[in-house]
Every structure is written in C-alpha cells, then in structure tokens.
N, C-alpha and C positions, 0 to 999 in steps of 0.2 A: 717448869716448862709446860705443863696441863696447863696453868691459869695461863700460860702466855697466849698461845693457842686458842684458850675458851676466850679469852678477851677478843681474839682477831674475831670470832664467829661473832661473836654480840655486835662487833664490831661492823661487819657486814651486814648482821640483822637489821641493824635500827641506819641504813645507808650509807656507810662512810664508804667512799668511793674506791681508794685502795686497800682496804680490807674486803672489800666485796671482789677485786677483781682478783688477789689474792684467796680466797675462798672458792672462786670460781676454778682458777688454775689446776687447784689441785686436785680437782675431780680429771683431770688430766694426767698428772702425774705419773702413773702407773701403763696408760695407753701406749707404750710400744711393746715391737715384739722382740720376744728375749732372745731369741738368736740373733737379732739385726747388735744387739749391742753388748753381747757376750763376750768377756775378755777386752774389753774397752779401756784406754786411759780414763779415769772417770776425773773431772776437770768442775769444781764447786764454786761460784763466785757469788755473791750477796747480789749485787744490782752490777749496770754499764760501769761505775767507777773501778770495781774487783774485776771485773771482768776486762780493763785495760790492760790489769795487770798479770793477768794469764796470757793473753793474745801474744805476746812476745814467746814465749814458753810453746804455745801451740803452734805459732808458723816456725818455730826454728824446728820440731818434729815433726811438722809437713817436709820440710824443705830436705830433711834427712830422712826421712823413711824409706824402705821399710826396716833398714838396716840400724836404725837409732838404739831399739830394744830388742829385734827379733826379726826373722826373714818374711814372720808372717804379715799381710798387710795390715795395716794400723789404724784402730777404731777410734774415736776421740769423742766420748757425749760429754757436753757440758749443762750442769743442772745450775737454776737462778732462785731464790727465795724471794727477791722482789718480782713483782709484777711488772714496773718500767723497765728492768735487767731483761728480763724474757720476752717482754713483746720487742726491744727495741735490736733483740740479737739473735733470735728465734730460728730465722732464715740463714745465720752465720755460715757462709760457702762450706770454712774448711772445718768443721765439726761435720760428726755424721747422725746427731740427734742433738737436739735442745731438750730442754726439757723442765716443768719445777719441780723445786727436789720436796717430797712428802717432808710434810710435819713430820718433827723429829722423834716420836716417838720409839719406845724399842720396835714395839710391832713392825712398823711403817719403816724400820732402818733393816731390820732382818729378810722384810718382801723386798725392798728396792735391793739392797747388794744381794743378796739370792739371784734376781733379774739379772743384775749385771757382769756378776761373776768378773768384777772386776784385776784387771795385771796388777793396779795402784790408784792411789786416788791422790787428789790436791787438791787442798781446801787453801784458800785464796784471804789473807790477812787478818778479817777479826768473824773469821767463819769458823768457831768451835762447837760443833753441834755432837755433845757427851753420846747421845743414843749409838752416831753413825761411825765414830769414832772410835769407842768402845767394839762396835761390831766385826769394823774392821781389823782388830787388832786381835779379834778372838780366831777370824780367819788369816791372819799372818799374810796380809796383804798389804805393803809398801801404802805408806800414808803419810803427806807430805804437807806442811804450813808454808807458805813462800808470802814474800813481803810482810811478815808477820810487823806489828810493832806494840810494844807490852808499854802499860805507866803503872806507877803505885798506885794508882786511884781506882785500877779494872777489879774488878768484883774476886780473879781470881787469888788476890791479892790482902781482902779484907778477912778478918777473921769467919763470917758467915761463908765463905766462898772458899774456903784453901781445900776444901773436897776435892775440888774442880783442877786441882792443880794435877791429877792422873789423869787428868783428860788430855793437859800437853805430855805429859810423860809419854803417852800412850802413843803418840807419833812418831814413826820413823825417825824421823828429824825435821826441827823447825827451820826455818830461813826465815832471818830477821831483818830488819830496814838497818838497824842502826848497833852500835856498843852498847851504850845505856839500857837497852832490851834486854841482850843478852845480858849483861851484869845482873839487872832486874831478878832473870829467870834462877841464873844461878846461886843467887840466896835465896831461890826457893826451891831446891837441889832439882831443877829443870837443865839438864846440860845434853840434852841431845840436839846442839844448838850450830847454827851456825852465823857471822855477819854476812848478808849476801849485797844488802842495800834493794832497791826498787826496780822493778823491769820497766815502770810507768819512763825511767828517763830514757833507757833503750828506745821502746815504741814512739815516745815524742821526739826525739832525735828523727827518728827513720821519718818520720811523719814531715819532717820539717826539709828534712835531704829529696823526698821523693818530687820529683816532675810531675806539675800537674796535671795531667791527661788531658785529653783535648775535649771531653764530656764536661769534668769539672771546670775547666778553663771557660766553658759555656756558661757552667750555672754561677761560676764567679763574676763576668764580666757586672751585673748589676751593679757589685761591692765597686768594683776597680773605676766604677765611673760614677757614682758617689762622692768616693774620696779623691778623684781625681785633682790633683790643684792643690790638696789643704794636709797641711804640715801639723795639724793637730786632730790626731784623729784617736778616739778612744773606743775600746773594744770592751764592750759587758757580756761577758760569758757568763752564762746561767743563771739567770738574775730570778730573784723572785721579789714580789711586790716590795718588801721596805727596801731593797734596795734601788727596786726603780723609783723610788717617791723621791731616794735621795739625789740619786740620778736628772730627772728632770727638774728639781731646782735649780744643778747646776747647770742645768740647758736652759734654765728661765728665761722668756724672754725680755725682763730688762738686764740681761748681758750682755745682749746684742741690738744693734742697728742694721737692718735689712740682711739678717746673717753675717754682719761685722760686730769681733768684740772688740771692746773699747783700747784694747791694745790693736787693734787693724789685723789681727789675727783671725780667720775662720777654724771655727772649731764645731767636729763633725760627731757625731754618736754614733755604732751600730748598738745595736740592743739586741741578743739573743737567749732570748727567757728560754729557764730551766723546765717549762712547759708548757705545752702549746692547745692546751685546751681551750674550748668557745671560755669560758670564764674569766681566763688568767688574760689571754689575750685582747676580749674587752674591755677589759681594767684597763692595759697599758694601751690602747686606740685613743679610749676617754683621756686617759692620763697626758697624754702629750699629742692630744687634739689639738692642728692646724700646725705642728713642728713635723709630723712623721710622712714617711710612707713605708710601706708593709711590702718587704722582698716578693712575698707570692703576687702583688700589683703590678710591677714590671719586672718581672723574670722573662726572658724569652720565651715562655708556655703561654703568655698573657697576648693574645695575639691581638685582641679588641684594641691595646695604646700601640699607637706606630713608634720605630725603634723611636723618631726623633721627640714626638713628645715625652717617652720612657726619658731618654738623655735631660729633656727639660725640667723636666719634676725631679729628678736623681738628684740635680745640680743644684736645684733650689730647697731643698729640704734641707734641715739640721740633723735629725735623727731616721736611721732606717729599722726598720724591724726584721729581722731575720724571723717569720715565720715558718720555718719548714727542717727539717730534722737532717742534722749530716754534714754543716758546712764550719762549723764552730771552728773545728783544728784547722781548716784552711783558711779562714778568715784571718788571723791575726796577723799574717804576713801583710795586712794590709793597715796595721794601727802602729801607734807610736807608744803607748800606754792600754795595759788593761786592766778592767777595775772587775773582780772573782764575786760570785755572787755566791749566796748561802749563809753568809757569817752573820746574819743577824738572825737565825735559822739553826737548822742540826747543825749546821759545819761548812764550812766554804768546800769550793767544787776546786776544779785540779784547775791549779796553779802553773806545774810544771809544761803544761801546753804551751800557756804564752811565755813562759819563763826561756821555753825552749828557742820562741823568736825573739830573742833577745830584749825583752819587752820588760820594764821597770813594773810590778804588779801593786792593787789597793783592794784591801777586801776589809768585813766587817769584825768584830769581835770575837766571835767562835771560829779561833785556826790552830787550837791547842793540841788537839790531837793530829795535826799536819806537820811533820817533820819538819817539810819541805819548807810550809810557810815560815818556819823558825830561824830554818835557815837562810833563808831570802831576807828575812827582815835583820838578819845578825849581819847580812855584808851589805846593806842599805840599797838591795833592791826591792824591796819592799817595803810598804808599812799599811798598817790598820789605825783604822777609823771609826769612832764609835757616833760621830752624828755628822751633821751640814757640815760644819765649821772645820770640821776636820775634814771630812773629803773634799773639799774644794780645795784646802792648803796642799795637802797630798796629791791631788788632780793638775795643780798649776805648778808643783815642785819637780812631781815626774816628767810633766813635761816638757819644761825646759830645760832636765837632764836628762833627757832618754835615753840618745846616747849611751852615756858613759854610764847610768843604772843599768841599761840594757845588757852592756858589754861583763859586767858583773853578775848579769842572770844569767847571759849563754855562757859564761866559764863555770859555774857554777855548773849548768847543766851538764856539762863536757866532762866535771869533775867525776859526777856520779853515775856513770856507764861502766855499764860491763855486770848487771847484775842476772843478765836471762843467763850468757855465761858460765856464770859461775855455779847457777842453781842446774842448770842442764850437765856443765860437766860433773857435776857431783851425784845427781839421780841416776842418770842414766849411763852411766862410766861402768865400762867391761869389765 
C-alpha cells in the first residue's frame, strides 16, 4: 500500500494530471471541523460510478430520518478516493460534507475516524481499504460492503493475497451483487455475507419514472430537436477516443448522401465523452469535422444563434456533441440504441442506464467484471465488439431490433430491483 501511494506522488511529480489532482485533494482531506461531522453515517465510494451506487441508500435515509437510526438528526459525510468522484459530487445537497478520504495508511485511518467518531461506515463495492477497516473494527463500529462483487482472479483470492481475506471478515457484513460472490467468499470461510443484488438498478429505474422538470426540459429541447424526424438514433455514453474513432467510421461520410443512408434511412449520433477536457474535446471537433455541432453551440445560453438558425444547423448535422456535464441519464430517452464506452479501456461505464430505457446496448471488450453486461449479453440484449466490422454488424442488428432487444433490457432491469431494500432493511432494522 506505501509503494502504491509513493507511485501516485512520483506520479504527480513528473505531471500526470490525475495523480496531481489527487495529491492536491488530500492536503484537503483532514480540513473540516470535527464537530460538524461527529457521529456521522460515514458513506465511502471510489469515483461517480460507486457513488451511484450509494445515492439510493442515502436518499431513502434522508427520506426516513431522523427516526431511520435514532431520534437524533442525521449526519451523512461522504469521502471519494478519485479525483473526478469528488469534484463531480462535492456540492452533493443531501450529504452534509464531501470530502477525500486520506491515504490509507494506519496513521491517516486512526486521525480520520478519531474525527469522525463515526455510528457506521459503508464502503461501496470494490473499496477495501485494510488500514480503515481494521480501525474500524478495533472501535466496534458497524462497517458495511454493499454491492460488493468478488471473481477468482481478485488478489484476495491468490495465494500472495489470502492475508487480506481478515479484511472482509472484518465487516459487519458484506452485501453482494450476485450468488457466485457469495459461494466465492464461502470457500474462503468469509460467511458474513449476504445476496442483495445492485442499488445501481433501483436509482436508474427512479431516473427513468422521474418527470422531467421544466429546467431540464430546457436544456433538453436541443437533444429533442436533433432527433427530431429520425428513427435511428444512437446514444454514446462515455466514450473515450478509441471508441470515438470507431464511432465516426460508422458515421463516415460515404454512408451517406446529403444525410441519407443508402437504405433512405437517416441516422443520427449523440456523442457524450467520458471527459470534457480542452484536450479530449479537441480530438473529437477534429475527429468528425464538418459532421458535428457541440451542445454548448445551440443550447438556449447560446444567445448570439437565433432559436431559428439553432433549429437549422440541429437538423442538418449527423452528429451532436454533448459537451457539458449532467445530461447523460436523460438523454437516452431519446435513442433507439446505445453504444457504452470504456471497453477498449479499464472497463465499460454503466450500461444499466440505457438498459433501463429499454435500449438494446454495444460496448468494447473489457465488460468482465460487469455483471450486468453478462447478463445483457446472455438474454441478447447486448453484445461486444472488438473492431469496425463488428460494431457496425452490431450497430445495424440493434437497430432494426430495438424493439424487441430493448423490451428484454427493461425486463431485465425490472428483474433486479429491490436491492437499496433489502440492504436498508437489514442495516438499519430495530
């Protein structure tokens, strides 16, 4: 855990851009005051993806307080280890601190829960941090894994690593995604266990049920008048460059004539990259220069294009760029097909979103440690692609059955509700 640490710092040293910003953070770390969050639910998530999966857990203890745990009123800090997790949820209403959680050392675990004098804590799926964990458990303080999901191949599992298996003992109790977890754990006598399944399909359900306010209904009309008219419309959520490379071949412009494909079909892109930095974003301007135009160009804040030339250029573009942060989960309600980006990368990003609008999903080669994607692709609403040739077969398959792929992802999604539920009556039950 030192060398992991000493690497992040070298790592900032010599400029790497999130290892500097994580360096930066945690001279932070320690800056609040210990009464403001004394006796706290203490709530742990890695980056935005973990932190999905808490959010359900925390508004159903808003929605019940104060009476959930105790008549007293109810603290809730929640700490990030990534950098994009903490700046992108920092401001989070219903927490009453944000915060990154210190490097894991013993020192740095014994000052932070000292601070905190936490009721209990909840570390959020593949967040095992031995120092904090261990600490916790010296102080007999309620310490909880939710969406947990274990494979043979995790470190705690190899002969170098089965140390580490008192780390899970050492919690309360686990809440797991799936069976196969739990059997995992229990040949390796880890039984303080339970199946709860994912809160991630909870939150995208509700996401998906909720009315769009009349705010967001503003900053959506761009989308709605885009797509307006075209029956093939595909949604890229979180894309990073190889996936937009592959992406804009399929939008190549010898597939089309004047925005006609040779089937008399129009076929429309949104494109919302997994980040929006001057960098990443000039890549994909250059990348599909004279196809695009960029959400923040005619968003109603854009006051210089009158609404009517906005409407003109929406209409005639192939691809739009969602440049601006927040609109992802409500976008999909307006595609037929989404293609998940990450998988040529760590890992593809949450699937379950668009799964949730009933949307047929395509993502790249790394979705093995995605339950979800496993399961999507076992009841053939999904599949992976590992170059051109197959994303375009998969791109033009989905969507001439979107339909009926789609109606297979929303039962699917329906299937697996009811896990915030299960982990709440079990925590915090009288």
């Amino acid at each position: 855990m030192f060398l992991y640490f000493l690497f992040i710092r070298i790592a900032a040293f010599f400029g790497h851009r999130k290892a500097r910003k994580l360096v930066q953070g945690q001279k932070e770390a320690f800056r609040f005051e210990p009464s403001a969050v004394k006796g706290c639910i203490w709530i742990h998530a890695a980056s935005v993806g973990e932190f999905e999966q808490a959010r359900p857990i925390i508004e159903k203890l808003r929605s019940h307080q104060p009476s959930a745990i105790s008549s007293q009123p109810l603290k809730i800090i929640v700490t990030f280890f990534s950098p994009s997790g903490y700046e992108a949820r920092k401001n989070y209403e219903l927490a009453d601190g944000v915060y990154y959680l210190p490097f894991a050392t013993r020192r740095n675990a014994k000052k932070f829960i000292e601070a905190l004098q936490p009721k209990m804590a909840i570390f959020v799926k593949y967040e095992f941090w031995p120092a904090y964990i261990r600490e916790l458990k010296k102080r007999n303080i309620p310490t909880y894994s939710i969406c947990a999901i274990f494979r043979a191949e995790q470190y705690f599992f190899r002969w170098w690593g089965k140390g580490q298996l008192k780390t899970l003992r050492a919690f309360t109790h686990i809440f797991v995604q799936d069976e196969a977890s739990k059997e995992l754990l229990a040949k390796h006598q880890v039984t303080n266990v339970t199946v709860a399944g994912d809160t991630r399909f909870d939150r995208m359900n509700e996401l998906r049920n909720e009315r769009v306010n009349e705010l967001m209904s503003e900053r959506l009309t761009p989308i709605a008048q885009f797509v307006e008219g075209c029956s093939r419309v595909i949604i890229a959520g979180s894309t990073w460059p190889d996936d937009e490379i592959l992406l804009k071949q399929y939008m190549s412009t010898d597939r089309f004539t004047d925005g006609t494909q040779s089937t008399g079909q129009v076929t429309k892109l949104i494109l919302v990259p997994h980040e929006l930095n001057e960098e990443h974003l000039h890549f994909i301007f250059n990348l599909f220069q004279g196809q695009y135009v960029s959400y923040s160009a005619v968003s109603s804040q854009h006051s210089a294009i009158s609404p009517a030339s906005r409407l003109n250029i929406l209409r005639r573009a192939d691809v739009l760029v969602v440049d601006t942060m927040g609109l992802l989960s409500s976008i999909y309600r307006f595609g037929q097909v989404a293609y998940i980006g990450g998988g040529f990368g760590e890992g593809i990003h949450n699937t379950i979103e668009a799964a949730s609008y009933g949307m047929p999903v395509v993502f790249g080669t790394n979705y093995h440690a995605f339950r979800e994607a496993h399961d999507l692709i076992r009841i053939g609403a999904a599949q992976s692609i590992k170059n051109y040739s197959e994303l375009e077969s998969a791109l033009e398959s989905a969507l001439a059955q979107h339909e009926a792929l789609g109606q297979k992802a929303s039962e699917y999604v329906q299937s697996e509700l009811g896990a915030t539920a299960r982990i709440c009556d079990r925590i915090f039950a009288k």
